[in-house]
N, CA and C atoms as an extended XYZ file, in Angstrom:
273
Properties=species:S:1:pos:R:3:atomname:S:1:resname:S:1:resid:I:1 pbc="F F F"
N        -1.232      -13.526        5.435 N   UNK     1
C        -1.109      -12.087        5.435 CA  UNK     1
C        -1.875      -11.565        4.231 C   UNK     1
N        -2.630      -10.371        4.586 N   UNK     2
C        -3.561      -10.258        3.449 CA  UNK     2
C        -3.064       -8.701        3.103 C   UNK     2
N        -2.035       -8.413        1.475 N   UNK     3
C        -1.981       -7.566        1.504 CA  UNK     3
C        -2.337       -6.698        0.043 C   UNK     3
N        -2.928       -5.144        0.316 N   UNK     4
C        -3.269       -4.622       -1.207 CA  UNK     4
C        -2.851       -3.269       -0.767 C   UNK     4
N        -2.596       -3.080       -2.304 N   UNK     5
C        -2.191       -1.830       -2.844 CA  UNK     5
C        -3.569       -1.287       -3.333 C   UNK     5
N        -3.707        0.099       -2.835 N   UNK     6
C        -4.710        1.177       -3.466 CA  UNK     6
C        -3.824        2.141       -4.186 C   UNK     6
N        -4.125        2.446       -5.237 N   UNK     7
C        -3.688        3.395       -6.155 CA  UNK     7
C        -4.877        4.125       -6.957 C   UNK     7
N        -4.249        5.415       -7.517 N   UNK     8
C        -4.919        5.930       -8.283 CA  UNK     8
C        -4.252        4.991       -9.734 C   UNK     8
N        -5.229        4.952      -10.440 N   UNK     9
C        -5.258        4.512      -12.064 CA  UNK     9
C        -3.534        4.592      -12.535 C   UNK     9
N        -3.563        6.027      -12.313 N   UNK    10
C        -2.341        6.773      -13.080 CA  UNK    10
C        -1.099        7.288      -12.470 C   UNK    10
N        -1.302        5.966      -11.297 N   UNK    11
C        -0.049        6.119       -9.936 CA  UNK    11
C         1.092        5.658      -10.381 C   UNK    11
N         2.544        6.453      -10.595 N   UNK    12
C         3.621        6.199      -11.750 CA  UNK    12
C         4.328        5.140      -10.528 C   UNK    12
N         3.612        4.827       -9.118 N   UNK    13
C         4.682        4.137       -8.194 CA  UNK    13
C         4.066        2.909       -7.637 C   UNK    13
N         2.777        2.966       -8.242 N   UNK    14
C         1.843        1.375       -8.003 CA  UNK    14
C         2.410        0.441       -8.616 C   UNK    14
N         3.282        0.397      -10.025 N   UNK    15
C         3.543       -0.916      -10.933 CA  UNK    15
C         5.037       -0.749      -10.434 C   UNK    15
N         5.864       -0.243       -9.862 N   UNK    16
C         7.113       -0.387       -9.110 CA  UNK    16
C         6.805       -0.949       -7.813 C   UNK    16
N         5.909       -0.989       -6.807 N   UNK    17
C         5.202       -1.472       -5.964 CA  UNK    17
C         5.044       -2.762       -6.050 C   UNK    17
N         4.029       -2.784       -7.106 N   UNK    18
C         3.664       -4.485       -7.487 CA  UNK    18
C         4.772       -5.041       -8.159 C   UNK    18
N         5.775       -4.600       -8.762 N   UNK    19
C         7.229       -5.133       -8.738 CA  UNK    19
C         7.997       -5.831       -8.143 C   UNK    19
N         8.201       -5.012       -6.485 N   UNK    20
C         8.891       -5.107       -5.478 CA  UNK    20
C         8.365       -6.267       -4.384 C   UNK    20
N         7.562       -6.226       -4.752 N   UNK    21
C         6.462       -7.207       -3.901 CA  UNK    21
C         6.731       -8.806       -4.403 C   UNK    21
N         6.237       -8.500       -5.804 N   UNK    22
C         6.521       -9.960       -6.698 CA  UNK    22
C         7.656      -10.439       -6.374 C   UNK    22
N         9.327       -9.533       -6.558 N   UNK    23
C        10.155       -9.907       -6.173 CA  UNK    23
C        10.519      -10.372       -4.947 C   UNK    23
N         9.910       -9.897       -4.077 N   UNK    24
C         9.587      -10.274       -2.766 CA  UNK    24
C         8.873      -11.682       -2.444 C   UNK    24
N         7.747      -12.293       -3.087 N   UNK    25
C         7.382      -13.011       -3.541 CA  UNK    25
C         6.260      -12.991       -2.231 C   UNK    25
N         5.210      -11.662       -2.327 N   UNK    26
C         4.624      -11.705       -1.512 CA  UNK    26
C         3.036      -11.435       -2.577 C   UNK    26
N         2.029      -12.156       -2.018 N   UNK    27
C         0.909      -11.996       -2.855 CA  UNK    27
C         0.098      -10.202       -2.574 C   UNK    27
N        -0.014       -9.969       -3.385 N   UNK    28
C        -0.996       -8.780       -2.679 CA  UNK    28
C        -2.430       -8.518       -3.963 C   UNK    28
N        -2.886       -7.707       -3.682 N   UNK    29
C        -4.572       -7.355       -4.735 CA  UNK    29
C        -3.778       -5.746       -4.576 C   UNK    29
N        -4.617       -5.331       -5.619 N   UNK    30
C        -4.704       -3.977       -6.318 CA  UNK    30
C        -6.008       -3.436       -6.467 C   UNK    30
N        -6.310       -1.926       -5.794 N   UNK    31
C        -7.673       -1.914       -6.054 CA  UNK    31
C        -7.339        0.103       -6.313 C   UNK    31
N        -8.095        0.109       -7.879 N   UNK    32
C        -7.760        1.424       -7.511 CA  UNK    32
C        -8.849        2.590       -6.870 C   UNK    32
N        -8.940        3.766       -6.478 N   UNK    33
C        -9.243        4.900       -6.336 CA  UNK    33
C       -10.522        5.212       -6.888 C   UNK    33
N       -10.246        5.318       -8.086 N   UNK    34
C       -11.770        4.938       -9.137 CA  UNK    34
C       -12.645        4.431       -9.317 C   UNK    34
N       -12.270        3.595       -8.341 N   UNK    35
C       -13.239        1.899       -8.976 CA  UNK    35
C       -14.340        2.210       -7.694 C   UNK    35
N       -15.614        1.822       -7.262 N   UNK    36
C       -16.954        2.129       -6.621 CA  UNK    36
C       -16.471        1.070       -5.651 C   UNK    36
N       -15.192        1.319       -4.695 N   UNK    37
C       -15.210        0.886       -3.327 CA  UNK    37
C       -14.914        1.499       -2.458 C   UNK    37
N       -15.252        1.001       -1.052 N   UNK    38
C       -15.543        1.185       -0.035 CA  UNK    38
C       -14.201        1.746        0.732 C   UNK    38
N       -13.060        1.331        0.233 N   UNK    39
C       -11.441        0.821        0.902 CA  UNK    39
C       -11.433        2.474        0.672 C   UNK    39
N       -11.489        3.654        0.021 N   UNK    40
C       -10.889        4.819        0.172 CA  UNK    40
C       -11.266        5.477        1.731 C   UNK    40
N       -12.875        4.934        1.995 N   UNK    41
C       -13.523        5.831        2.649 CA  UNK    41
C       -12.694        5.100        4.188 C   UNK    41
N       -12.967        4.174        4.257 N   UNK    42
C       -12.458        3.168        5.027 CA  UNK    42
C       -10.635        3.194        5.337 C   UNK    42
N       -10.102        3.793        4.508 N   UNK    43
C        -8.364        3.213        5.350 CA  UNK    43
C        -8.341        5.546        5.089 C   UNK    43
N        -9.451        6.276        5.065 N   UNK    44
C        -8.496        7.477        4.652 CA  UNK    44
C        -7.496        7.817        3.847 C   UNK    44
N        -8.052        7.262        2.890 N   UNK    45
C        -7.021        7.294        1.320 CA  UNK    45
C        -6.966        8.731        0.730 C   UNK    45
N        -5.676        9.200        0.402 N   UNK    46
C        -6.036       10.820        0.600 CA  UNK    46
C        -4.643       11.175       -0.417 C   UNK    46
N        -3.603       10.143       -0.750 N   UNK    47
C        -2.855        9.896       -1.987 CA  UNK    47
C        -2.521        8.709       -2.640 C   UNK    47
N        -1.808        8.652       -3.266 N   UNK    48
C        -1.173        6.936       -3.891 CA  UNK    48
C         0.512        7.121       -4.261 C   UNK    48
N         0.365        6.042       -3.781 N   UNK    49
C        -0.138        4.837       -3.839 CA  UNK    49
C        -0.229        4.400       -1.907 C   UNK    49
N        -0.588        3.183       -1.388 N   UNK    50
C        -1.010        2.921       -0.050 CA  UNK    50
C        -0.929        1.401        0.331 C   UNK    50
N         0.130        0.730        0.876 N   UNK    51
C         0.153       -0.487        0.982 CA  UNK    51
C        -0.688       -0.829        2.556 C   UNK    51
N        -1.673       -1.472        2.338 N   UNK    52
C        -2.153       -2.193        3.957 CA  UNK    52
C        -2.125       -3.627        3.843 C   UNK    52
N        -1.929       -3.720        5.112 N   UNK    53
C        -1.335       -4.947        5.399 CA  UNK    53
C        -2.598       -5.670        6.398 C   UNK    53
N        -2.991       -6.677        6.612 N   UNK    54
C        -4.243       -7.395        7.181 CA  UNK    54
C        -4.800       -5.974        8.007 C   UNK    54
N        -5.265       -5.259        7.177 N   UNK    55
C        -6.602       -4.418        7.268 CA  UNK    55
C        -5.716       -3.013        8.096 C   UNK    55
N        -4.696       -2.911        7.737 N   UNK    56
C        -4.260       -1.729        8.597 CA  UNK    56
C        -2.858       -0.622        7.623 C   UNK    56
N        -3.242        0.131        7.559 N   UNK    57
C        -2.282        0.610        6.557 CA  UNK    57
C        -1.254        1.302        7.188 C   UNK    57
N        -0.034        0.483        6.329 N   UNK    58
C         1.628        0.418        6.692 CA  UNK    58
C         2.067        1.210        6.071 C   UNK    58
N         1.949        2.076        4.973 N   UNK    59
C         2.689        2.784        4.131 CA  UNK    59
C         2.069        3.730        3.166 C   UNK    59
N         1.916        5.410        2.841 N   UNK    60
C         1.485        5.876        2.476 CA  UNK    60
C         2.165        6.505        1.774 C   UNK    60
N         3.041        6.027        0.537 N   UNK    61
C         3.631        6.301       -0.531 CA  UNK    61
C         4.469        5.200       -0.899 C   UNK    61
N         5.724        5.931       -1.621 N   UNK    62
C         6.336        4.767       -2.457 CA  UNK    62
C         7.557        4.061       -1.488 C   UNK    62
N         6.765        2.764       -0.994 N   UNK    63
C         7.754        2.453       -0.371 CA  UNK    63
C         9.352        2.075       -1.011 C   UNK    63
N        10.296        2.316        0.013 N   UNK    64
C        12.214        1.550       -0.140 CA  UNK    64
C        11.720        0.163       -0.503 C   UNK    64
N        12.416       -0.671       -0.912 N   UNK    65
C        12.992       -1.985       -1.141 CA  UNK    65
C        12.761       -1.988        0.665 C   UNK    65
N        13.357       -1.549        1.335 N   UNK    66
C        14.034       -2.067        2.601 CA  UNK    66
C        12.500       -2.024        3.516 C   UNK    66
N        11.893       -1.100        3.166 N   UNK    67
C        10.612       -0.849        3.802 CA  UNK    67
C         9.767       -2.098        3.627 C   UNK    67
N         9.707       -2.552        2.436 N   UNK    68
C         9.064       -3.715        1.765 CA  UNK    68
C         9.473       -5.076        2.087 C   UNK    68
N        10.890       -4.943        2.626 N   UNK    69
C        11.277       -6.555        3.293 CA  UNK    69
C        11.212       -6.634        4.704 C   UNK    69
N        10.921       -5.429        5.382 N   UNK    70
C        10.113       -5.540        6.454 CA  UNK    70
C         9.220       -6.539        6.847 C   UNK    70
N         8.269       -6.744        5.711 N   UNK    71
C         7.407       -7.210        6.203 CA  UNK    71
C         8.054       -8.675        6.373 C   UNK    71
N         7.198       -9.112        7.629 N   UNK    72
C         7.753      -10.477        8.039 CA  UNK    72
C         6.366      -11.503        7.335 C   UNK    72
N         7.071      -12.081        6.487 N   UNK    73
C         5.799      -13.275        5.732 CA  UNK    73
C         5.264      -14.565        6.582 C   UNK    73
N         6.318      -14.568        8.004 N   UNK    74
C         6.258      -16.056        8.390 CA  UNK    74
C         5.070      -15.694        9.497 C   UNK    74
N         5.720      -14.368       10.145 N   UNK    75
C         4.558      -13.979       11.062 CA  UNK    75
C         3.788      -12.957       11.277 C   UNK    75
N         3.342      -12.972        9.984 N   UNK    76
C         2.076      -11.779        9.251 CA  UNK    76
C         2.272      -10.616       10.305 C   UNK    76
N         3.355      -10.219       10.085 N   UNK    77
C         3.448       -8.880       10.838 CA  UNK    77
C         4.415       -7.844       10.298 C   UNK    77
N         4.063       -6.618       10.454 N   UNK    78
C         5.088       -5.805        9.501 CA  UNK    78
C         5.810       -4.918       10.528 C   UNK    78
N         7.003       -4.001       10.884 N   UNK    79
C         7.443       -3.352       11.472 CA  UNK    79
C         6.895       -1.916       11.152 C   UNK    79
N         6.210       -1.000       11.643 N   UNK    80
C         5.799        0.236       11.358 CA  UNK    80
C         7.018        1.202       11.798 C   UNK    80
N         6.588        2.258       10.660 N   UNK    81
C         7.369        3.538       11.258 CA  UNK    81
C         6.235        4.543       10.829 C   UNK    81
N         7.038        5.777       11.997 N   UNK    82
C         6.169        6.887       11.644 CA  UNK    82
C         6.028        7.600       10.386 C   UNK    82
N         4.968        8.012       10.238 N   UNK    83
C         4.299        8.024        8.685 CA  UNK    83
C         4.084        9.648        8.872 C   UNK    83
N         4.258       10.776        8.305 N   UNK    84
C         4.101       11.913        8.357 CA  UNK    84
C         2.939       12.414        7.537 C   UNK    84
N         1.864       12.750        8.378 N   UNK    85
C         0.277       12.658        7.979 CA  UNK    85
C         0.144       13.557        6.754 C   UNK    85
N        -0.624       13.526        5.875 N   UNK    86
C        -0.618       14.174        4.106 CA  UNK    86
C        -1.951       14.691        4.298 C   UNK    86
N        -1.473       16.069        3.824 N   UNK    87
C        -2.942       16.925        3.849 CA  UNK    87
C        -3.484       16.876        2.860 C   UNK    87
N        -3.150       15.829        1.333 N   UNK    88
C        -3.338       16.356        0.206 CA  UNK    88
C        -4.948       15.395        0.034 C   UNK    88
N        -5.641       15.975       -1.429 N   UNK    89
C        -6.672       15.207       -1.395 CA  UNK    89
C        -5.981       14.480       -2.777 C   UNK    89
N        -6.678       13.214       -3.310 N   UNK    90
C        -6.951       12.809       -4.503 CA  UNK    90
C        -7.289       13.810       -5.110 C   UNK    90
N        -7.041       13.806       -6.673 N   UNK    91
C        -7.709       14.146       -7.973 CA  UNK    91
C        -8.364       13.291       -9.144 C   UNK    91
């Protein structure tokens, strides 16, 4: 399961994220907002923080604990719910 967090730099819910995860004991990458890649234009990154999961994004804010043990590690698959679309842009 290939999973990363996009954040902005100064996302107060990315290092609670990468927290929850660790505790979880699930690997993921971090890539932020700032940095000269491709992943904003590509998943419609439009706040932070943004967990995707093998190339498809599961979560567009700060996920629950409960949201986060969702994910199933054995069979790289996560349970989706509806996500209520964000008009906002980055700054």
């Amino acid at each position: 399961m290939d999973v990363m967090i996009i954040a902005t730099k100064a996302c107060s819910h990315r290092k609670n994220m990468e927290t929850e995860l660790e505790s979880l004991r699930i690997t993921y990458r971090v890539y932020c907002v700032e940095d000269p890649v491709d992943l904003v234009e590509k998943f419609s990154i439009r706040h932070s923080p943004n967990l995707i999961v093998d190339d498809e994004v599961v979560v567009r804010k700060q996920p629950t604990e409960a949201e986060l043990q969702m994910l199933d590690v054995n069979n790289s698959a996560i349970i989706h719910q509806h996500q209520p679309s964000v008009k906002h842009h980055l700054n």
